[in-house]
MARNU-793297 format. One record per residue (C-alpha): residue number from 1; x, y, z. Coordinates in nm, 3 decimals, always signed. Layout:
<rs>
  nr      xx      yy      zz
 NUM       X       Y       Z
...
</rs>
This chain:
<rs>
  nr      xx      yy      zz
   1  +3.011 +19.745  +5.932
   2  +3.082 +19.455  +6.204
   3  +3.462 +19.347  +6.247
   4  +3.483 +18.996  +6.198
   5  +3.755 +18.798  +6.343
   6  +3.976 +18.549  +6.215
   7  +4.256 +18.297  +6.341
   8  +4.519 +18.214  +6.088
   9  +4.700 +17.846  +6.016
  10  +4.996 +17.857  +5.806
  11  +5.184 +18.235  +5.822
  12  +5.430 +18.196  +5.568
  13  +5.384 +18.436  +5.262
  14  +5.068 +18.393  +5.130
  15  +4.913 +18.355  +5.476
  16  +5.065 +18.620  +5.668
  17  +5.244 +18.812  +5.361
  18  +4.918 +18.836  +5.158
  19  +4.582 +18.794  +5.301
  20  +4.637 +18.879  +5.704
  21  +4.799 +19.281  +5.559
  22  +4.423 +19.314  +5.481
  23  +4.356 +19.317  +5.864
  24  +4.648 +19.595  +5.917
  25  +4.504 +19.807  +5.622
  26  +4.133 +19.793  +5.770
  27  +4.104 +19.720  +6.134
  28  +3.766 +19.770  +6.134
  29  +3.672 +19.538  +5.872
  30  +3.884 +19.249  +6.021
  31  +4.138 +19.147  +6.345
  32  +4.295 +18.816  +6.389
  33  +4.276 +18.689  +6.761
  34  +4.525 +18.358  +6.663
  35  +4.810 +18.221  +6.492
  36  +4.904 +17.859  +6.417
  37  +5.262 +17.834  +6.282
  38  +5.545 +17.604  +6.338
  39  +5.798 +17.821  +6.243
  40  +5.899 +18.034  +6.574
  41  +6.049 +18.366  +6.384
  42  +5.717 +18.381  +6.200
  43  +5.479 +18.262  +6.429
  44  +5.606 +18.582  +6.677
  45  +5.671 +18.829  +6.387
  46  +5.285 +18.740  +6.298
  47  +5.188 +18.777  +6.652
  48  +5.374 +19.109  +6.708
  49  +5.210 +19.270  +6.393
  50  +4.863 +19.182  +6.507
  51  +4.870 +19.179  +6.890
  52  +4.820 +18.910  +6.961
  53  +4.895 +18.787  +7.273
  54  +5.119 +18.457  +7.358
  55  +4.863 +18.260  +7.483
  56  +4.686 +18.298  +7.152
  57  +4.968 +18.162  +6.968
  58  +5.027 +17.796  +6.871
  59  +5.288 +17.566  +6.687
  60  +5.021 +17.377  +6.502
  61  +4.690 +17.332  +6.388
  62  +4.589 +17.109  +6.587
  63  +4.642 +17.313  +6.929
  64  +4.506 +17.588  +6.816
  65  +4.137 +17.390  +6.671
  66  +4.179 +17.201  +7.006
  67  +4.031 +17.571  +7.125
  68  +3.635 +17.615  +7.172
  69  +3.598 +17.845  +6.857
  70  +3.772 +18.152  +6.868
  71  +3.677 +18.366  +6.607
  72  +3.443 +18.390  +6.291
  73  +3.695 +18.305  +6.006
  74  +3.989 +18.031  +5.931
  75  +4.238 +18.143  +5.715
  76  +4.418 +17.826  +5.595
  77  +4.760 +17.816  +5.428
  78  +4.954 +17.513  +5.492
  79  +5.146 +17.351  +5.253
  80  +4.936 +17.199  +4.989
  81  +4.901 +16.851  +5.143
  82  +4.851 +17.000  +5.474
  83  +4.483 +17.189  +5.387
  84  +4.269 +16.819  +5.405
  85  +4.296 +16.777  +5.792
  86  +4.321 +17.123  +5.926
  87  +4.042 +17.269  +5.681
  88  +3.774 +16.964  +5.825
  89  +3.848 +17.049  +6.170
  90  +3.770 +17.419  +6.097
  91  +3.461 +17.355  +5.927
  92  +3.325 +17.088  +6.210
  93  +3.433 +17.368  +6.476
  94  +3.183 +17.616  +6.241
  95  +3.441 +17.773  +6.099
  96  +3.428 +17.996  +5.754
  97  +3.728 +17.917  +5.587
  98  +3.918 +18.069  +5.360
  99  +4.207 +17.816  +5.191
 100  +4.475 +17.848  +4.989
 101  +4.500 +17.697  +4.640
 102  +4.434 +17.431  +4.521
 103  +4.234 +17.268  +4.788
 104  +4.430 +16.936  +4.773
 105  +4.634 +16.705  +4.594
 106  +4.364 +16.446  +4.650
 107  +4.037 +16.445  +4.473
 108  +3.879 +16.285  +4.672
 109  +3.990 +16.502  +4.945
 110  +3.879 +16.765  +4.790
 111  +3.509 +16.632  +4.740
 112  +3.499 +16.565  +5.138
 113  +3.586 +16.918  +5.254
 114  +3.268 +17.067  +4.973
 115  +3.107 +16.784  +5.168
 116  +3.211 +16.911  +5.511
 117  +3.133 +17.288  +5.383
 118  +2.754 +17.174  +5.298
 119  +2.666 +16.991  +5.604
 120  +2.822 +17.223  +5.875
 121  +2.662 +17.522  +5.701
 122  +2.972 +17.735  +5.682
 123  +3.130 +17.892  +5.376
 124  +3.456 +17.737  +5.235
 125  +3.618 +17.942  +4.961
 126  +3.938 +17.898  +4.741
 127  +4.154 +18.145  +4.693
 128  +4.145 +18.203  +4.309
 129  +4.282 +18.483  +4.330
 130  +4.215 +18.583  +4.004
 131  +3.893 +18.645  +3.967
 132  +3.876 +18.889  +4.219
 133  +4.119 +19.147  +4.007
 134  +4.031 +19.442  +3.782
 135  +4.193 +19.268  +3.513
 136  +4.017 +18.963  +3.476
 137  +3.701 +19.114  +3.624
 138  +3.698 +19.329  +3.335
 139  +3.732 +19.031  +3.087
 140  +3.416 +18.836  +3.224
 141  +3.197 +19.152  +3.228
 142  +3.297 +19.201  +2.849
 143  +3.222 +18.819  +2.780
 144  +2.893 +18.880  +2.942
 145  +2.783 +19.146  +2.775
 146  +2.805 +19.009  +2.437
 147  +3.076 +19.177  +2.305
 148  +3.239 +18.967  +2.073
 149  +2.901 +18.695  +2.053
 150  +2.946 +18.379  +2.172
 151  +3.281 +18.225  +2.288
 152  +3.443 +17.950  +2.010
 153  +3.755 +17.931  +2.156
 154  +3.984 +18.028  +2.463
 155  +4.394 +18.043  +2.412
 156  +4.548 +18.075  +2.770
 157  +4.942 +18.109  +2.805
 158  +5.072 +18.103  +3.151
 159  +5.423 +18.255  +3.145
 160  +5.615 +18.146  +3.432
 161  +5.918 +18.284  +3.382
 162  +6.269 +18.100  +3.391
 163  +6.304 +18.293  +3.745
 164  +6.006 +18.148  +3.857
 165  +6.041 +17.833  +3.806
 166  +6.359 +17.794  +3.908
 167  +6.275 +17.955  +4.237
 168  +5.976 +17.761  +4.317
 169  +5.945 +17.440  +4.082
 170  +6.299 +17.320  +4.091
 171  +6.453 +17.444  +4.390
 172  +6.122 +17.541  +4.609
 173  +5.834 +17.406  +4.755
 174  +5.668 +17.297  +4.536
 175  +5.932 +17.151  +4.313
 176  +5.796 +16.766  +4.373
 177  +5.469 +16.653  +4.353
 178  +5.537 +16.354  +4.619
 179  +5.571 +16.615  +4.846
 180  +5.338 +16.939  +4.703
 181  +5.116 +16.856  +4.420
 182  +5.160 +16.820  +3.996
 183  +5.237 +17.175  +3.841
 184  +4.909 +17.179  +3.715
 185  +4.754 +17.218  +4.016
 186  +5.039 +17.453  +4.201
 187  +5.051 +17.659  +3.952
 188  +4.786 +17.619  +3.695
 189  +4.504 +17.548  +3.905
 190  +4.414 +17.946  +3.865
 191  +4.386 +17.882  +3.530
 192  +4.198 +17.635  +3.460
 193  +3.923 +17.832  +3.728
 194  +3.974 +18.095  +3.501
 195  +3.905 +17.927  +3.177
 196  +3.576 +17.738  +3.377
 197  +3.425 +18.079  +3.455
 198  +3.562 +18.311  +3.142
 199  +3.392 +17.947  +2.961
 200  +3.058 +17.962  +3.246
 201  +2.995 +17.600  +3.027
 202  +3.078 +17.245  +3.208
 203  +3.404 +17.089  +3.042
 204  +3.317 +16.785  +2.874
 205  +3.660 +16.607  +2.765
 206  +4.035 +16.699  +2.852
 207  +4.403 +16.603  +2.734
 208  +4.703 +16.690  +2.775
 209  +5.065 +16.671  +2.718
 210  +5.363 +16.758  +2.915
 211  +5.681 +16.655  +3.102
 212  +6.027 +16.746  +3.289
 213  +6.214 +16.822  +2.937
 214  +6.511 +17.055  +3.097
 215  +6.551 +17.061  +3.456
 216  +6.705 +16.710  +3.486
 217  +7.037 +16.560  +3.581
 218  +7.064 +16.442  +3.161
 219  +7.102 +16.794  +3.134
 220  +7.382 +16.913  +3.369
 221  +7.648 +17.100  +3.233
 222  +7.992 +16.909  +3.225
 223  +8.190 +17.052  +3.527
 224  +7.894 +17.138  +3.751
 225  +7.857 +17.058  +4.104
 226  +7.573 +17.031  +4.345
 227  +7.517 +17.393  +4.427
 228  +7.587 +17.693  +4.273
 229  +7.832 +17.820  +4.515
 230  +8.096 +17.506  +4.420
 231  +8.025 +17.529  +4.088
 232  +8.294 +17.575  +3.838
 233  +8.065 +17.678  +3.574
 234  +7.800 +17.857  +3.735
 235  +7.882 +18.207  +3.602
 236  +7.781 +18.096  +3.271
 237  +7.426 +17.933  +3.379
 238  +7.094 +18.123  +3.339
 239  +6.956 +17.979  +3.680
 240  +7.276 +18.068  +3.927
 241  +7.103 +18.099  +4.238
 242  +7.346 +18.358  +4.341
 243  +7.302 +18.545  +4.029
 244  +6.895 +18.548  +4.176
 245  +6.932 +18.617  +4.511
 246  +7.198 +18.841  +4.555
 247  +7.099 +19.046  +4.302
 248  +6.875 +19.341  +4.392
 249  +6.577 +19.243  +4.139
 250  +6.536 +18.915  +4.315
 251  +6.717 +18.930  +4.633
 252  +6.376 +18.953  +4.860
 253  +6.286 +18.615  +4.710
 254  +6.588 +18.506  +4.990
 255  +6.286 +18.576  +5.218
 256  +6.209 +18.199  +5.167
 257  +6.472 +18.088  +5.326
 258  +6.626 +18.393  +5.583
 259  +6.431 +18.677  +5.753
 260  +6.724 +18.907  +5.728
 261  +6.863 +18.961  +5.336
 262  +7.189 +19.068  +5.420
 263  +7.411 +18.922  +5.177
 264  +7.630 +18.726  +5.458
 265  +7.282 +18.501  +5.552
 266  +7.134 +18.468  +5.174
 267  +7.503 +18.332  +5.101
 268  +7.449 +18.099  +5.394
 269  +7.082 +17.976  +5.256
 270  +7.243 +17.901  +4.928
 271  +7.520 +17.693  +5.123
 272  +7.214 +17.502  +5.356
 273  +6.909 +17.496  +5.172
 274  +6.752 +17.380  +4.854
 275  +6.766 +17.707  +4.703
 276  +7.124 +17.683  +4.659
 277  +7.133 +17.346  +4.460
 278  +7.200 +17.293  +4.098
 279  +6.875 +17.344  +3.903
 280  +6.978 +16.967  +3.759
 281  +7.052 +16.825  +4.021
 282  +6.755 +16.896  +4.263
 283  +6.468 +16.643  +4.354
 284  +6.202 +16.793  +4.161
 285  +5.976 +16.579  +3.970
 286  +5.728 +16.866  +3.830
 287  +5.654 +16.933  +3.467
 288  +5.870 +17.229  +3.323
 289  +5.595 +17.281  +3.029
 290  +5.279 +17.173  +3.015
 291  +4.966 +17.189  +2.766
 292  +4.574 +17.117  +2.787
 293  +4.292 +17.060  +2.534
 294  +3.963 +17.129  +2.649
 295  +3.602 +17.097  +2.490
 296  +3.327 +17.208  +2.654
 297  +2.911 +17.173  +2.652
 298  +2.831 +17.378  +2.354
 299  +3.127 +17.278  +2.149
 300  +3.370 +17.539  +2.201
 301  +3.704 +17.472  +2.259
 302  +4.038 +17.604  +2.496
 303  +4.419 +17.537  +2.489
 304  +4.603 +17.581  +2.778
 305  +4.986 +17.614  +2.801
 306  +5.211 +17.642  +3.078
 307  +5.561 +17.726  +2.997
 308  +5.844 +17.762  +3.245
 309  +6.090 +17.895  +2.964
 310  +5.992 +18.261  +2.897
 311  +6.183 +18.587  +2.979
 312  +5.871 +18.747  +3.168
 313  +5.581 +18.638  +3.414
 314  +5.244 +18.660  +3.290
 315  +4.921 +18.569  +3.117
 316  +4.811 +18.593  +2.746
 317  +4.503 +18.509  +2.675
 318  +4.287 +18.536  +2.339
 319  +3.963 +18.486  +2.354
 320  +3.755 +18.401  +2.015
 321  +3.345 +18.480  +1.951
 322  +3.119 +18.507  +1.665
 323  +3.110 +18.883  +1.647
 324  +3.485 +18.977  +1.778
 325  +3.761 +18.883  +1.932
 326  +3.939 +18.988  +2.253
 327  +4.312 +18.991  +2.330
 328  +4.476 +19.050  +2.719
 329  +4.782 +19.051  +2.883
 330  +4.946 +19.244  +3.147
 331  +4.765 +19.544  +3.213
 332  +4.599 +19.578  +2.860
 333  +4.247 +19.438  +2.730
 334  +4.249 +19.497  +2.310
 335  +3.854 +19.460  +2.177
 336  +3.789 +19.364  +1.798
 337  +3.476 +19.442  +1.646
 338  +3.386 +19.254  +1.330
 339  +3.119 +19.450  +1.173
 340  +3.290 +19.769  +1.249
 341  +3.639 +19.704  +1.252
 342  +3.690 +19.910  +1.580
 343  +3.930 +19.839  +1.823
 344  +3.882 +19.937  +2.135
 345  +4.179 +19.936  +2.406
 346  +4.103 +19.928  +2.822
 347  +4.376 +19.978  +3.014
 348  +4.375 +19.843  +3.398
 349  +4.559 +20.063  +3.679
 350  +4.824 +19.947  +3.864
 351  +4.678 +19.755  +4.185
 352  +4.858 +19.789  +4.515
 353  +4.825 +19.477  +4.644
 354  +4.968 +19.136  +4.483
 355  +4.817 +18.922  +4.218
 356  +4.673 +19.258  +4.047
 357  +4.504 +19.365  +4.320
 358  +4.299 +18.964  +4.378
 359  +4.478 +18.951  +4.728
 360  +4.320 +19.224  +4.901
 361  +4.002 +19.161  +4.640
 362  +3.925 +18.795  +4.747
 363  +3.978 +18.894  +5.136
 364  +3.748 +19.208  +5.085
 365  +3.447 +18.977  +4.905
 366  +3.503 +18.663  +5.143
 367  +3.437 +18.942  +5.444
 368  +3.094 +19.051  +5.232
 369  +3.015 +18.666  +5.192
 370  +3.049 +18.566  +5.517
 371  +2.884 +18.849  +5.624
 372  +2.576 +18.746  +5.438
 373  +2.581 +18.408  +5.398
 374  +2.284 +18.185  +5.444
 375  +2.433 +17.844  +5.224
 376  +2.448 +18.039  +4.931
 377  +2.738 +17.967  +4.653
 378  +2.992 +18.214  +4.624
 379  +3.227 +18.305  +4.317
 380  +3.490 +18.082  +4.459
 381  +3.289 +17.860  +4.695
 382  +3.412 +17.515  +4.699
 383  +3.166 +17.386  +4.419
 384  +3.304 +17.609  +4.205
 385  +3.649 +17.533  +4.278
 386  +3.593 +17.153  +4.253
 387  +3.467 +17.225  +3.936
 388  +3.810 +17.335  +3.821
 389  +4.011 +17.133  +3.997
 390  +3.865 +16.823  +3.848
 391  +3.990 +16.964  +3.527
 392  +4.285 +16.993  +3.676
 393  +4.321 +16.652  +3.846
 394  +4.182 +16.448  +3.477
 395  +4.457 +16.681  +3.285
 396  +4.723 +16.544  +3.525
 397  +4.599 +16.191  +3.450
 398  +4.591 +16.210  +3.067
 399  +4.923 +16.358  +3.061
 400  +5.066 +16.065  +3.266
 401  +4.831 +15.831  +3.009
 402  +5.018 +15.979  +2.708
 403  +4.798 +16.240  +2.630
 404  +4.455 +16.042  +2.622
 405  +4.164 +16.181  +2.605
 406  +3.946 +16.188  +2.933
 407  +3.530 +16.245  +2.964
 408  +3.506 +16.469  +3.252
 409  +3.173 +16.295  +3.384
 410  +3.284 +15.947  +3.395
 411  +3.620 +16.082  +3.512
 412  +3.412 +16.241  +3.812
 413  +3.147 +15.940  +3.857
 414  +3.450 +15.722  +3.900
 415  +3.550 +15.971  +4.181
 416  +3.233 +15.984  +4.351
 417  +3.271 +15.591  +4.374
 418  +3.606 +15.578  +4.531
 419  +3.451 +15.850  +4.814
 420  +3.154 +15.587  +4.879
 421  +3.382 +15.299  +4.918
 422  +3.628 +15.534  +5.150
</rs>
């Protein structure tokens, strides 16, 4: 099997924490030649775990695509409304790229770069992550083989977890949509890819409702103060950031804002950065719960909800047919038969790498792809993904419209106008 080689923009944790460990775990499979990264501590860290040499390093994206192309593969992960600009380049230079979720913020950036994908003849694929996990794998297989008939209805609950949330939707990076994107692409956008391919019918209409119910200055308690470490009455709030990151269950979360977790630097993060402010008092302008109606071709039907108030982080889903019914979360797939009244219970082994095993998974099948691609669409191939995300982007919109209903294909005609006239 030919090594294919791959230059890297963005090496924060997804980019050089998730995908680029595939490269250390097979070196035969894959080697990364470059690294694009502003950051100095990570930019060098990144270099010094991959050998790569100085001259192969570069403070942005545009230095490094300034290069004749290096290698075969662009692994993208920017900040979401950094992917647009970097991701065209890449795919004019020839690249295959491989980007981060969601692909923008911007639909109609988002149509471009399936645009760019199709007319340069390279691959672009989304990392959604999820399908590429035993877990969820499992699911569609079932679905397919007729197990419980056909599919009425799909209940999805993403759990975020009050942790979670905190850490990256109040206090984090992508706590303000000005800046990042709406929670229901950050975070959600998985999901709704999920529900399009468990579904494998086009989504016909969409609402939604939603909003920033909790984590608002209305909700301060009396005596706080802007961060944690000044506050009076922080020992008896649920989101104390030094409750989080000096503990030892979430203290390597610090790695977002130190390299070294000693407790003497987190404390000086939580004094300096955003991860030390008051949970009300932060500029975040995301939704802190979050639900979607769908209807789809045939007639059947999915809820979505997002939830930012819940004591673990996960995904429930229940999925409804004409001859059964399946049930999944965690680790565990329950099967109901109707006629028979069996239940059937799959459990899925614990996967090394993150997401339940989708990091290393979508890495591993993008390697296969691009080995083997002649303009063929992949599982997560841009079409698909824009797919989803236009679910995604018309949820946002009736949400903000009070929860009106939306038709997907006008919705995405409308779209296709704007990119003319652009």
């Amino acid at each position: 099997m030919a090594q294919l080689t791959a230059i890297l923009i963005g090496a924060g944790a997804r980019g050089a924490g998730s995908y680029a460990p595939f490269a250390l775990d097979y070196p035969h499979e894959l080697k990364f030649v470059a690294v694009a990264e502003p950051d100095a501590n990570r930019r060098e860290k990144f270099a010094k775990q991959h050998n790569i040499p100085e001259a192969m390093t570069f403070e942005s994206w545009e230095q490094l695509l300034a290069n004749p192309k290096l290698a075969d593969i662009a692994v993208i992960c920017t900040m979401d409304r950094m992917h647009f600009h970097p991701t065209l380049q890449a795919l004019n230079n020839k690249y295959h790229v491989l980007l981060e979720k969601p692909m923008s913020p911007d639909p109609l950036e988002c149509l471009q770069m399936e645009q760019a994908a199709r007319e340069n003849n390279c691959l672009l694929s989304i990392c959604h992550v999820l399908r590429y996990t035993p877990f969820w794998s499992k699911i569609k297989q079932i679905l397919s083989d007729g197990h419980i008939g056909d599919i009425v209805s799909i209940q999805l609950n993403e759990n975020v977890g009050y942790w979670h949330i905190a850490h990256s939707f109040v206090r984090g990076n992508w706590n303000n949509s000005e800046t990042s994107s709406p929670m229901i692409l950050a975070k959600s956008c998985h999901d709704m890819d999920v529900l399009s391919w468990l579904m494998d019918q086009p989504c016909v209409r969409v609402n939604s409702y939603g909003s920033l119910m909790h984590f608002n200055e209305a909700n301060a308690p009396e005596g706080s103060a802007d961060r944690c470490l000044d506050c009076a009455v922080e020992t008896t709030c649920p989101y104390s950031a030094p409750r989080f990151y000096l503990s030892e269950q979430f203290k390597g979360w610090a790695r977002h804002f130190t390299p070294e977790l000693t407790k003497e630097n987190i404390v000086q993060g939580l004094r300096e950065t955003n991860y030390g402010r008051c949970v009300y008092k932060s500029d975040n302008n995301v939704v802190d719960h979050q639900v979607v109606g769908m209807e789809f071709a045939n007639g059947a039907t999915a809820m979505f909800s997002m939830c930012g108030f819940t004591f673990e982080q996960e995904r429930r889903i229940q999925i409804m047919g004409t001859r059964g019914e399946l049930r999944g979360d965690d680790d565990k797939i329950t099967l109901f038969d109707f006629l028979t009244h069996q239940k059937t219970e799959i459990t899925i082994p614990s996967q090394s790498s993150g997401h339940g095993g989708g990091d290393a998974g979508i890495v591993r099948s993008f390697l296969t792809d691009v080995r083997n691609y002649h303009g063929q669409e992949t599982l997560t191939s841009a079409v698909a993904s824009v797919r989803s995300h236009l679910m995604a982007f018309a949820a946002e919109a009736s949400r903000l419209d009070g929860g009106k209903s939306i038709e997907l294909t006008a919705y995405a005609e409308e779209l296709m106008k704007q990119s003319v006239t652009k």
